[in-house]
N, C-alpha and C positions, 0 to 999 in steps of 0.2 A: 469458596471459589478461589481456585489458584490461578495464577498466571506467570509462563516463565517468557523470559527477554531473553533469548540468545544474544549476544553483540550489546556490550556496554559502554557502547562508543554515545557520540553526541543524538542521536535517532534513537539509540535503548535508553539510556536514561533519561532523553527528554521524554520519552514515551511513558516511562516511568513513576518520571512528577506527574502529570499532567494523569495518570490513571487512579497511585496513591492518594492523590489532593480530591477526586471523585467520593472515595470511600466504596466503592461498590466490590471491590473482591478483599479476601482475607489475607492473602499473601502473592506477592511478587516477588520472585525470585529473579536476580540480575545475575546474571552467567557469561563470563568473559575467558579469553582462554591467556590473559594478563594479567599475570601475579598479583595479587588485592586491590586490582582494579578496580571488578564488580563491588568488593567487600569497601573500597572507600568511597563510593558512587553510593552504596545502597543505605553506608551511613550516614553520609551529608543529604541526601532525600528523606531520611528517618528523622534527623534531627529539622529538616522543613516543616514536613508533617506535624509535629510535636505541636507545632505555634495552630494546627487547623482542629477541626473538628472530626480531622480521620483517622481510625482507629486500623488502618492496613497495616500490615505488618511485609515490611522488605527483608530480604535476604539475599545477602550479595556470596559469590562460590567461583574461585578458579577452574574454572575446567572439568567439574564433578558434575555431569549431567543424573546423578541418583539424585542428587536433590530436588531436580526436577518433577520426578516420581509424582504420578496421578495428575498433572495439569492439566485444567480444562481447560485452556487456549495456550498453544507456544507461539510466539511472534519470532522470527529470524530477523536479525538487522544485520547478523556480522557481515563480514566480506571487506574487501578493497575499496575507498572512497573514492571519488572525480576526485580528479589535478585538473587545473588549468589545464585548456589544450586537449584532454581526453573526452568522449562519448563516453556512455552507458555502455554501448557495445564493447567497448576497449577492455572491460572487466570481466566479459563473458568467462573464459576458459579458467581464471584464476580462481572468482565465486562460485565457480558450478562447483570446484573442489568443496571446496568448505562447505556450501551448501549440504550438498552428498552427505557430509562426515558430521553436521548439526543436526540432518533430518533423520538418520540412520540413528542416532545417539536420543535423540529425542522420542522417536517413535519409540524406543526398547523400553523407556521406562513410561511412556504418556500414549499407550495406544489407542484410548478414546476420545484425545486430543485433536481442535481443531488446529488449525494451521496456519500464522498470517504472515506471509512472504511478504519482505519490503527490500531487501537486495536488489542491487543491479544490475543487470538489466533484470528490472523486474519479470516482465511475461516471461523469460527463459527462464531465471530464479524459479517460479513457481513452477515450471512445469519438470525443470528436473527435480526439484522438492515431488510432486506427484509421482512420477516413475521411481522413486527412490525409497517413500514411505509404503506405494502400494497400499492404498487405503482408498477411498472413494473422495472422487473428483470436489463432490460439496464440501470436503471436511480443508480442503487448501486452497484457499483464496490469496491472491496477490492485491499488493494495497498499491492502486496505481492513480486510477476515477478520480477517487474521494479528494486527493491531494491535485491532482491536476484541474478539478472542478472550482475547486476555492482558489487556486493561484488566477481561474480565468475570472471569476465572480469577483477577486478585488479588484483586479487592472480592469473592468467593465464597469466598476462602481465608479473607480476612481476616473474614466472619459467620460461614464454619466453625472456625476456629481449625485449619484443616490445611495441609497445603504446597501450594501450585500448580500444584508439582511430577505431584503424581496426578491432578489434574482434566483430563478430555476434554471437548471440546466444541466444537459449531461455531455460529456466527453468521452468518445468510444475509440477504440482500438488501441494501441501499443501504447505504452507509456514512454513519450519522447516527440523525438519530431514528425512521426506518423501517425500522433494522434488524428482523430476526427471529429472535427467540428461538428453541432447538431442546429444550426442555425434556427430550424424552424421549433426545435422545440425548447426554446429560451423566451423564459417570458421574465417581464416583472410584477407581481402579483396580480399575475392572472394576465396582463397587457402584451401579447407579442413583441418580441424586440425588436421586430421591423417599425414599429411605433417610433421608435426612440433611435436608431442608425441604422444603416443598409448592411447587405452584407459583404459587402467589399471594406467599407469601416471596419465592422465585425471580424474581419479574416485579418484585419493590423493587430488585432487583442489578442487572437488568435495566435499569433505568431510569437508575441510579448509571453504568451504563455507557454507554449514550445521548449522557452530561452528561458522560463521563468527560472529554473534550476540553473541552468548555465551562467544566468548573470552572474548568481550567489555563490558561485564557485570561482569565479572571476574576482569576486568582490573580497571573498573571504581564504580561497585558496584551497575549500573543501564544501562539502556537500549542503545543503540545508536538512536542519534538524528539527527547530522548532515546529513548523506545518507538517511535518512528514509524521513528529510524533501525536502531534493532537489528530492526525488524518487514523491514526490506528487506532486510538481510545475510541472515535465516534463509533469505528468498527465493531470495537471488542463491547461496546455500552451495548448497538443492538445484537449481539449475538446473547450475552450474560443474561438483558433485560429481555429476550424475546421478541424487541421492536417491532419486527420486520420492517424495517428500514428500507428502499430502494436508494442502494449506490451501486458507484459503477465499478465493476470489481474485474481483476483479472481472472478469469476462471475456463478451464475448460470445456470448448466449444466439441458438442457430436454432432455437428449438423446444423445448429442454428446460423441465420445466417449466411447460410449453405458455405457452413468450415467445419473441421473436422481436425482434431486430436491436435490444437491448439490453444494455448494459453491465450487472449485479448481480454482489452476490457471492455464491457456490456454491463447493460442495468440488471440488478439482481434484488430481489428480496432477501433481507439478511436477517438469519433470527436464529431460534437454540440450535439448530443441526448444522448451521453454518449456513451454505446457500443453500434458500427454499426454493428458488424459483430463477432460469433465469427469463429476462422479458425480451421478447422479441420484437423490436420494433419493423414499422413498416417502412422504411429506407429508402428513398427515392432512388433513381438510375448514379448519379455524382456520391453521393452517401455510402453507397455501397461498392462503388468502385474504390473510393478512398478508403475502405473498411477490407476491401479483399489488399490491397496494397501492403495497407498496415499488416495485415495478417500474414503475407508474403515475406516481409523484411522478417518477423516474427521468427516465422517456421524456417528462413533458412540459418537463424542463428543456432534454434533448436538444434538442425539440422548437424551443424558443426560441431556443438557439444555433444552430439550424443558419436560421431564418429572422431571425435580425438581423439 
């Protein structure tokens, strides 16, 4: 089992450790387009490894996308990071480039490769990743859900005072401030979270999560890495192990929904083909208006990128 890391920035190499230290694939290939960037990244995480019980073998490469050759998952992280003061959207036109030029590079030698977009804005990231590989829609999944699910599960544990551990829940549409809340479907093992706070409480956590990126960018003056990278391993563990996992992934919608030839993010079954399935939930009238919203912000940045 290979896997290649486009972008050996802080999100690829924490993605990195955190896959390595598993033991589940045979080689990681870290690929940056920064002169022995990847190659000194890949061997301060080699010599980590050494002290564990995992026998992964890293391989760090400037710019030499052959090495990549045969991957059965490429992850993209490169691109431009938040500054203070910027949106996700602010990096639209810059990363679509790169994207384009990682996805095109990567398919020629990984053509049975799945695909996990983590670039910003994410849903546009994956979808011009999708038009660009021309390859089927399940094989390019955007990592948005998973990471925006756990940012909401801690700041919920943390007003309940319980473990994060028991909390269900999913977060649907765009990844940023369009997300959507799923109030009714959060429980804590198995208890409705109407049990535990209302949903006018619920929509302050809500908003805590929103920001939850922005604080960290505020705080540190660039992106968060650590969550973003464990948010891909849980990815790449069910696709490798056949989990079928239900996360909430950016993927393209034909319909469900009722949307059409857009990246959001919705529940999906994750397992060897990449998406098996995605779930359609039943959406109330509010749900689904905030769900066409998001999907609206979405498609008009597409919309931008694709006529630049």
């Amino acid at each position: 089992m290979k896997i290649t890391i486009v972008g050996s920035g802080n999100v690829g190499s924490s993605c990195a450790s955190f896959l390595a230290q598993k033991n589940i694939v045979d080689q990681i290939v870290l690929l940056d387009i920064r002169k022995n960037f990847s190659e000194g990244k890949s061997l301060d995480i080699s010599q980590m490894i050494s002290l564990t019980d995992s026998s992964t073998e890293l391989i760090g490469v400037t710019n030499d996308y052959s090495q990549s050759k045969n991957s059965d998952i490429v992850v993209i992280t490169c691109g431009v990071t938040r500054k203070p003061g910027m949106s996700r959207d602010d990096l639209v036109n810059t990363n679509a480039n790169i994207i384009r030029e990682a996805t095109k590079k990567s398919i020629f030698f990984s053509p049975n490769a799945k695909f996990i977009i983590v670039s910003n804005p994410l849903d546009v990231m994956a979808y011009v990743s999708y038009i660009t590989a021309k390859i089927d829609s399940s094989r390019i999944i955007g990592m948005a859900g998973v990471l925006d699910t756990t940012r909401y599960k801690y700041f919920l544990s943390k007003k309940l005072g319980l473990s994060y551990h028991d909390i269900q829940s999913l977060l649907l549409g765009g990844h940023g401030d369009t997300m959507v809340p799923l109030y009714r479907y959060t429980s804590i093992s198995g208890i409705p979270i109407k049990e535990f706070l209302s949903e006018e409480e619920n929509n302050i956590i809500i908003e805590k999560t929103k920001k939850g990126g922005e604080q960290i960018v505020n705080l540190l003056g660039t992106s968060a890495w650590m969550a973003p990278g464990a948010s891909i391993v849980k990815m790449i563990e069910s696709i490798i192990k056949n989990q079928k996992r239900i996360f909430p992934c950016s993927v393209l919608l034909k319909g469900e929904y009722g949307i059409k030839d857009t990246y959001l993010g919705v529940p999906v079954i994750l397992g060897k083909c990449g998406i098996e399935r995605i779930i359609e939930l039943k959406l109330n009238n509010n749900e689904m208006n905030l769900l066409k919203k998001s999907s609206n912000h979405v498609k008009n940045m597409i919309n931008k990128v694709i006529n630049h």
